[in-house]
N, CA, C and O of each residue as an XYZ file, in Angstrom:
348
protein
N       6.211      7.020     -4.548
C       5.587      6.223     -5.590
C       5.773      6.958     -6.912
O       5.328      8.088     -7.112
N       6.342      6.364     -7.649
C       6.700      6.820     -9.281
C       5.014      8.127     -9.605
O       4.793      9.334     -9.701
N       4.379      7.011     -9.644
C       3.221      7.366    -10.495
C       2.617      8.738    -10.081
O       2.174      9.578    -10.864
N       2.679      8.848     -8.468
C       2.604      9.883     -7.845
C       3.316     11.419     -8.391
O       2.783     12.466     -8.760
N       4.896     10.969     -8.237
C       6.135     11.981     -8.577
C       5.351     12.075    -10.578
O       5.329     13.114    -11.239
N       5.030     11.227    -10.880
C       4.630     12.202    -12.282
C       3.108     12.890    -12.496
O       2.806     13.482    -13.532
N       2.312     12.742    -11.497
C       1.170     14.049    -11.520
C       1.237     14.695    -10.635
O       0.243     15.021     -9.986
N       2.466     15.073    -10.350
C       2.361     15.686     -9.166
C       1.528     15.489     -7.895
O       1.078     16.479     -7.319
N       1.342     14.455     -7.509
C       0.641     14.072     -5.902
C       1.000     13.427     -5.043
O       0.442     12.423     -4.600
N       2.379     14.111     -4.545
C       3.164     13.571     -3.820
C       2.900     13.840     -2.309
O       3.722     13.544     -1.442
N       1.778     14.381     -2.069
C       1.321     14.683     -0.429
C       0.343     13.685     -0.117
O      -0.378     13.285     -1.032
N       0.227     13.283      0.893
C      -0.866     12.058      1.207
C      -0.131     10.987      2.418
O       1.064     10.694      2.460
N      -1.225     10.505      3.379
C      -0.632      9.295      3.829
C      -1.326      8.037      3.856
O      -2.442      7.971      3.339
N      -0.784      6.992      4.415
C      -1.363      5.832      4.357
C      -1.340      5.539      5.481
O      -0.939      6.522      6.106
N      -1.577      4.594      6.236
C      -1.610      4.123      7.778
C      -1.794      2.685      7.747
O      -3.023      2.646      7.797
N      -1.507      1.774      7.711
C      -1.847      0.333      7.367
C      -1.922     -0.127      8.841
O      -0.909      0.072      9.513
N      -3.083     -0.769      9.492
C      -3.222     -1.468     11.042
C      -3.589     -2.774     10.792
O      -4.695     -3.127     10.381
N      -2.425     -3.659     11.104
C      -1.920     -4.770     11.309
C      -1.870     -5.677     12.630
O      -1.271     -5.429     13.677
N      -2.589     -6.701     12.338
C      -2.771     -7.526     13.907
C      -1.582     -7.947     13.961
O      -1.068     -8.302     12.900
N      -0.714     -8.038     15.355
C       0.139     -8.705     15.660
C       0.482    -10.309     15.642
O      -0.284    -11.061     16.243
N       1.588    -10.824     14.981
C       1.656    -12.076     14.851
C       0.967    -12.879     13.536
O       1.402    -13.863     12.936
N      -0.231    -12.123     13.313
C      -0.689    -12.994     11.886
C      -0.457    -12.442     10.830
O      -0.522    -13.122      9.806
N      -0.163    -11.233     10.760
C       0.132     -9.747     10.353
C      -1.262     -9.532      9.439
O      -1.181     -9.046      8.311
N      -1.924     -9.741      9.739
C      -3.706     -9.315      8.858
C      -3.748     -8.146      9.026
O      -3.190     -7.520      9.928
N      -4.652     -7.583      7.872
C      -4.463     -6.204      7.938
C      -5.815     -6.210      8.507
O      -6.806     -6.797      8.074
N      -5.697     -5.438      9.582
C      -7.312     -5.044     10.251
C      -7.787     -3.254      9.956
O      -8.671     -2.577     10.482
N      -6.991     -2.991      9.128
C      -7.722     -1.503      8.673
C      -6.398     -0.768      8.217
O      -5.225     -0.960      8.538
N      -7.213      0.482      7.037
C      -6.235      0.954      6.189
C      -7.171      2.629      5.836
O      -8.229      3.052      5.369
N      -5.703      3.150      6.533
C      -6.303      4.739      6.629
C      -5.466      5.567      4.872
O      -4.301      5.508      4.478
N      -6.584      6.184      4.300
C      -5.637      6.903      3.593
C      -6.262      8.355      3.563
O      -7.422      8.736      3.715
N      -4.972      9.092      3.290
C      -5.169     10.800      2.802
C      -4.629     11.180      1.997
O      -3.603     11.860      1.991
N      -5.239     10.798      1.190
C      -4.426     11.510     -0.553
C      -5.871     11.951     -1.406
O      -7.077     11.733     -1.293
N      -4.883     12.769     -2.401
C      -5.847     12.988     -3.344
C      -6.119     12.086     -4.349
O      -6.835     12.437     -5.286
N      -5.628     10.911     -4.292
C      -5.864      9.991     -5.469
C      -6.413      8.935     -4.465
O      -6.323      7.751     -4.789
N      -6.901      9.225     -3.427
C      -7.076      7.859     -2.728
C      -8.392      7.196     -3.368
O      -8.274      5.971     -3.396
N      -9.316      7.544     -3.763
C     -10.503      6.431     -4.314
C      -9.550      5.480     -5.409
O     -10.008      4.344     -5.528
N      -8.423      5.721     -6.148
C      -7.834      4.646     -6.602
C      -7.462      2.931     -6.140
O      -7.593      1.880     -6.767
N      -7.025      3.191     -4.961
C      -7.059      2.336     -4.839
C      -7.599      1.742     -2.998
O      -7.249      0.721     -2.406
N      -8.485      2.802     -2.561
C      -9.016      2.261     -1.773
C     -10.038      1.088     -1.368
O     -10.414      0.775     -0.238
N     -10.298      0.663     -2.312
C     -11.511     -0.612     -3.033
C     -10.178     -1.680     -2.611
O     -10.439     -2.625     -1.867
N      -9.025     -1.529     -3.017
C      -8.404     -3.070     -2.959
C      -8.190     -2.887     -1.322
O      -8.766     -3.825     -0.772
N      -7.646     -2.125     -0.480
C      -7.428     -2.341      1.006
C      -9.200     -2.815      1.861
O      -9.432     -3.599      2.781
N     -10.038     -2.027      1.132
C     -11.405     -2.521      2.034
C     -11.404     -4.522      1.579
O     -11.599     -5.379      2.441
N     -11.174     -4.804      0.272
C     -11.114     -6.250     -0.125
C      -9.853     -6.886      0.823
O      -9.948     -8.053      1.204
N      -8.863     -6.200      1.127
C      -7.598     -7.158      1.827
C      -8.188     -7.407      3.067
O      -7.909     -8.468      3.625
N      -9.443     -6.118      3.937
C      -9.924     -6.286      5.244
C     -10.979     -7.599      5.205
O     -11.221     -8.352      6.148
N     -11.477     -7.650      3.987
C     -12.815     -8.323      4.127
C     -12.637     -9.610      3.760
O     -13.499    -10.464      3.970
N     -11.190     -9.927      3.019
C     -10.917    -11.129      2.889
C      -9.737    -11.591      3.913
O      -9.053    -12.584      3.668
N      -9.561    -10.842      5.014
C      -8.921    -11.328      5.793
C      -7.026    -11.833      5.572
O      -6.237    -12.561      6.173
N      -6.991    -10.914      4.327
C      -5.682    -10.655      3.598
C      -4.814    -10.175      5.245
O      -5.199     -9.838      6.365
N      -3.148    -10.445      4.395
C      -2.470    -10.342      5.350
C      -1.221     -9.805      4.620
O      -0.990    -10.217      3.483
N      -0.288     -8.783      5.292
C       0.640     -8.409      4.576
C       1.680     -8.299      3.199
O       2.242     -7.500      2.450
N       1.398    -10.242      3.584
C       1.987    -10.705      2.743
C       1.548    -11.299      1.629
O       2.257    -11.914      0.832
N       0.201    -11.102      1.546
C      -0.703    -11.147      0.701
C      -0.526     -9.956     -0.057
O      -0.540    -10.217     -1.260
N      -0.403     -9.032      0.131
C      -0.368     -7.700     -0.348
C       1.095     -7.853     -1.264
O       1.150     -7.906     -2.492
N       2.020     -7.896     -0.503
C       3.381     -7.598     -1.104
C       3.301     -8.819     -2.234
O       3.992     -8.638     -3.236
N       2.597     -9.925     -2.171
C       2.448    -10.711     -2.987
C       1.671    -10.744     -4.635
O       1.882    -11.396     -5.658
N       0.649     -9.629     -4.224
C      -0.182     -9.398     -5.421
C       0.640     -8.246     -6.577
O       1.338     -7.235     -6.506
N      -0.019     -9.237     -7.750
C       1.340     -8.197     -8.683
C       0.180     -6.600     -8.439
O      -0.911     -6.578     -7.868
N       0.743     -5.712     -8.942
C       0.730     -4.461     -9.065
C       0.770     -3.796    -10.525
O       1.663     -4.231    -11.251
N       0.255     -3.185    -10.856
C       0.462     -2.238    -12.149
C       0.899     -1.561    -12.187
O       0.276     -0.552    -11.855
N       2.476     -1.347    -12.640
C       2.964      0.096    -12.536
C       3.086      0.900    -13.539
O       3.017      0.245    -14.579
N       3.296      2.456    -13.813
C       2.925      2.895    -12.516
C       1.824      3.155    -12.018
O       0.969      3.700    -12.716
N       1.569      2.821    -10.652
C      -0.110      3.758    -10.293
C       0.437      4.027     -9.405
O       1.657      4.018     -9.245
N      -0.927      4.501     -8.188
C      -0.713      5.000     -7.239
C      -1.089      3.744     -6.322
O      -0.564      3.671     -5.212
N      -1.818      2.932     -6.669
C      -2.328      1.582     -6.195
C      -1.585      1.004     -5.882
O      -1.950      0.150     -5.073
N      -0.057      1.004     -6.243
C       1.169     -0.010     -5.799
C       1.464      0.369     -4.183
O       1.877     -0.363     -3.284
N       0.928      2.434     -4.151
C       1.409      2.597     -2.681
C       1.287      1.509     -1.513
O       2.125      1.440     -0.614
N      -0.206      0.378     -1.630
C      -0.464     -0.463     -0.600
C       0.980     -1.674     -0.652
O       1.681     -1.648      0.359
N       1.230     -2.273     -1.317
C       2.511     -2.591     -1.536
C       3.416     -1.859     -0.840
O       3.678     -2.254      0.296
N       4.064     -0.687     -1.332
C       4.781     -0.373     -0.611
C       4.266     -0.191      0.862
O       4.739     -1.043      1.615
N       3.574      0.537      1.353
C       2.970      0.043      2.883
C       3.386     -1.047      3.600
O       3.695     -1.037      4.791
N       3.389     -2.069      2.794
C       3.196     -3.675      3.591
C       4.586     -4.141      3.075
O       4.872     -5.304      3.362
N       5.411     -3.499      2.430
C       6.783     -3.657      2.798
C       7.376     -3.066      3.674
O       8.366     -3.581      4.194
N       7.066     -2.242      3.927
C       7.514     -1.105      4.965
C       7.797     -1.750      6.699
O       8.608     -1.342      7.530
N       6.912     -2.743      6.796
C       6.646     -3.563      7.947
C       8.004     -5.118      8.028
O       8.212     -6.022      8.838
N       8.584     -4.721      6.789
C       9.781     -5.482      6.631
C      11.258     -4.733      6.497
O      12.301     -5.028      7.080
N      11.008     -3.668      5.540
C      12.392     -3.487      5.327
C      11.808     -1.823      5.209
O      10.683     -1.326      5.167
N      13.537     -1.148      5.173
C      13.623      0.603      5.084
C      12.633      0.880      3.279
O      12.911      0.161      2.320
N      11.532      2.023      3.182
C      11.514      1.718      1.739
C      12.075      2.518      1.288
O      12.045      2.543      0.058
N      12.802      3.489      1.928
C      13.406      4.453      1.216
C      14.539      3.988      0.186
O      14.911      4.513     -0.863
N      14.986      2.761      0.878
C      16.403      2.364      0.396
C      16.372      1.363     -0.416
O      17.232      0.497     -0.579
N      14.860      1.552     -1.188
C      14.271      0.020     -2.090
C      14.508      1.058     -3.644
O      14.497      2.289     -3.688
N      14.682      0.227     -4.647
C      14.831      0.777     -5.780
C      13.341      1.172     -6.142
O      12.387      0.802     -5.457
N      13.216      1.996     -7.334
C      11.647      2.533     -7.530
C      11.014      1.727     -7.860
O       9.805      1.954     -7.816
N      11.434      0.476     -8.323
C      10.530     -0.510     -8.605
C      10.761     -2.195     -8.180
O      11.108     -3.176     -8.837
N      10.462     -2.029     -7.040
C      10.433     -3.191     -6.530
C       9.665     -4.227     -6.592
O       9.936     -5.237     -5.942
């Protein structure tokens, strides 16, 4: 994540758990040091019964670190390594 690579907080993970077939996100693990950023929007994707593609759908502000859920829920589609930095 851009925003990351410029304060230096490039250690951390995410874990996104996804029901099969509807792809809803049923829970979202993070370990970063910036995680209170944007952990408020994954508890809202659980509680509104959001679904992947809900996610990859919502615009994003870049850069943050908040886009990481985005990237997450692309990840369940395509390689992200091999996505340009701003997708």
């Amino acid at each position: 994540v851009v925003k990351a690579q410029i304060i230096d907080a490039e250690d951390g993970l995410i874990k996104m758990v996804v029901e099969k077939g509807s792809k809803r996100i049923m829970g979202v693990h993070v370990m970063a040091e910036n995680a209170a950023e944007f952990i408020g929007e994954a508890a809202l994707a659980i509680k509104h019964r959001m679904t992947i593609d809900d996610i990859i759908d919502t615009v994003h502000v870049f850069p943050t670190v908040a886009e990481s859920l985005r990237i997450v829920a692309l990840a369940f589609y395509k390689d992200v390594e091999k996505l340009s930095c701003c997708v």
